[in-house]
Steps between C-alpha positions, in 0.01 A plus 500: 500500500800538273431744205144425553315689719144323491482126717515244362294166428585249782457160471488175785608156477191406461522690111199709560508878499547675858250702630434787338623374130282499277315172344527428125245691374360318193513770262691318254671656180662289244784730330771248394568177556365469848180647686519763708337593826516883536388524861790261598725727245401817674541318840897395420578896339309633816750254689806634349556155322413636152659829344328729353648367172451146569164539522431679196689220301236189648256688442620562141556140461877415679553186651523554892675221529846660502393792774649401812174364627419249685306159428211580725475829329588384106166216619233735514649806321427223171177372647739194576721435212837599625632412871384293751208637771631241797859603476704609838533863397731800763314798590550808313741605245759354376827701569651653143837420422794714475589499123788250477720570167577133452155379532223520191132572550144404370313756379264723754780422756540755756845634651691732727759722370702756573628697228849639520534874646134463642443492893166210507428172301281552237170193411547386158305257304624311183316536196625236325743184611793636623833346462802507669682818529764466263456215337671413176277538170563398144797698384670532863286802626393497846126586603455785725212340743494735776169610616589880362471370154151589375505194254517297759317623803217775553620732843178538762638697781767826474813422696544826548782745301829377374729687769842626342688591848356603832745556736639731750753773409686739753597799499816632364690807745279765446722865567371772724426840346606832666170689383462829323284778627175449363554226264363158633804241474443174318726260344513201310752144474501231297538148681621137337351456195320161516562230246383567141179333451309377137166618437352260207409635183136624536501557873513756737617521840378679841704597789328559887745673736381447855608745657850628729539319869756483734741176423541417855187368701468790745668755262362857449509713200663767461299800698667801339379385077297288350642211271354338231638258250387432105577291224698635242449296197722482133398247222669355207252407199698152410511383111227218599217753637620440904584752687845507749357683792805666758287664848703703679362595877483887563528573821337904561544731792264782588543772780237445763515845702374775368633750272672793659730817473809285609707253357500297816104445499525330142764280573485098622711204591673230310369149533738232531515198238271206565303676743182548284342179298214522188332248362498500087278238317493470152200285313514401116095594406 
C-alpha cells in the first residue's frame, strides 16, 4: 500500500486488533520516558506504520507521540500511557501528504514530493520541525524548507534522475550521394542545436539516444541506407564551477548495399526533412 509494500495493522470499531494483528506482547522495555512493547513495535514497522528510522529512535528513547500513529496504537505501543485503546480508529494507513510549501511540520512527519526535473514523487521524512517554506527569520532571510534540504528532511525513496530534456528531434534534409566505385558512401548533418543547458558545479550529465523511427505512424525508413542520429555535445567551464552544455543532434547516413566496382551500387537517396524522429534524453547524475 503506498510506499509500503508489507500490510498493514487493521483495526475495528470495536478498537481491538483485526485478525491476524498481532496482540501486545508484554515484552516491555523502558528506554525513555515511556515503556515500550517491542512485539507491538515490530507489529506497526511490519505494518508499514513505523519507518525504519522511526523505529530505531523509540527504541533509543524518542517520544512516539509525534509519529503519525494512532491512539489505539500509541495505547499499547507504551503499555498504556499514550492514546486511548477504545477510540474509533480507520483501517490502514493514513494517506501521506503532498508537501505543501506554506504549511510547517512536526518532526518524524512524512511527505510526498516531487523534486523539480525528476519524473516520480519522492517519501520524505522531517528530521526536525519544519517550518514554512520561506518564512522570514531574524535579519530578513527566508528559510529554505523544502523537503530537498537535508537539514530539514531525511529522503527514503529515489525519485528517480533529474531529467535535463527528453524530447523528440527530426531530421534535418539529409542529401543523396552519387557513390564512388568501391568506396562505401556515408555522410553526416548537423540538425537544430537544442537550447543550452547548465550542468551544476560537481555534476555530470548522461545522454540515451533511442534510436531513428519513421515520424509518421505508418512511415518506413529509408531502404537504400541506414540512419542514425548522435549527440554532439560542446561545454563551457563557467567562472562559478557550472558547466553551459550546447547538444547538437548528428544525424549519420551509411550505404546499405554492398560495396561494388560501380559508382551506382554505392550510392542512396535523400530523405526529406521531418520524415525521421529520435528521441534524446539528457539526465543530471
Amino acid at each position: 500500500m503506498g510506499f509500503f509494500s508489507r500490510d498493514p495493522v487493521l483495526i475495528n470499531e470495536g478498537g481491538s486488533a483485526a485478525p491476524g494483528a498481532p496482540p501486545p506482547s508484554g515484552n516491555v522495555i523502558h528506554p525513555g520516558a515511556y515503556n515500550i512493547d517491542v512485539g507491538y513495535l515490530n507489529a506497526l514497522y511490519g505494518a508499514g506504520k513505523l519507518t525504519p528510522a522511526q523505529r530505531t529512535a523509540i527504541l533509543g528513547g524518542s517520544d512516539p507521540s509525534g509519529m503519525g500513529l494512532s491512539s489505539y496504537d500509541l495505547y499499547y505501543l507504551t503499555d498504556g500511557a499514550l492514546g486511548n485503546n477504545s477510540t474509533v480508529t480507520t483501517a490502514g494507513l493514513s494517506l501521506i501528504p503532498a508537501y505543501n510549501a506554506a504549511s510547517s511540520y512536526p518532526q518524524y512527519q512524512l511527505v510526498t514530493f516531487q523534486p523539480p526535473g525528476c519524473q516520480n514523487a519522492a517519501l520524505y521524512q522531517a528530521v526536525q520541525a519544519v517550518p514554512a517554506n520561506g518564512a522570514s527569520i531574524a535579519g530578513g532571510a527566508a528559510i529554505n524548507a523544502l523537503p530537498t534540504n537535508t537539514a530539514y528532511w531525511t529522503q527514503l525513496t529515489n525519485p528517480g534522475p533529474v531529467v535535463l530534456y527528453d524530447a523528440d528531434v527530426l531530421n534535418p534534409a539529409l542529401a543523396s550521394a552519387a557513390g564512388v566505385a568501391s568506396v562505401p558512401s556515408t555522410a553526416e548533418t548537423d540538425g537544430t542545436a537544442l537550447a543550452a543547458l547548465t550542468i551544476p558545479a560537481g555534476r555530470r550529465y548522461k545522454i540515451l539516444e533511442l534510436g531513428v523511427h519513421p515520424a509518421v505512424a505508418g512511415g518506413a525508413m529509408p531502404a537504400d541506407q541506414k540512419v542514425d542520429v548522435d549527440a554532439y555535445c560542446v561545454e563551457v567551464l563557467n567562472a562559478d564551477g557550472s558547466v553551459t552544455l550546447t547538444v547538437t543532434p548528428r544525424w549519420y547516413q551509411f550505404q546499405k548495399a554492398a560495396v561494388s566496382a560501380t559508382s551506382s551500387g554505392n550510392s542512396y537517396g535523400a530523405v526529406g526533412a521531418g520524415t525521421l524522429v529520435a528521441r534524446l534524453r539528457i539526465e543530471l547524475q
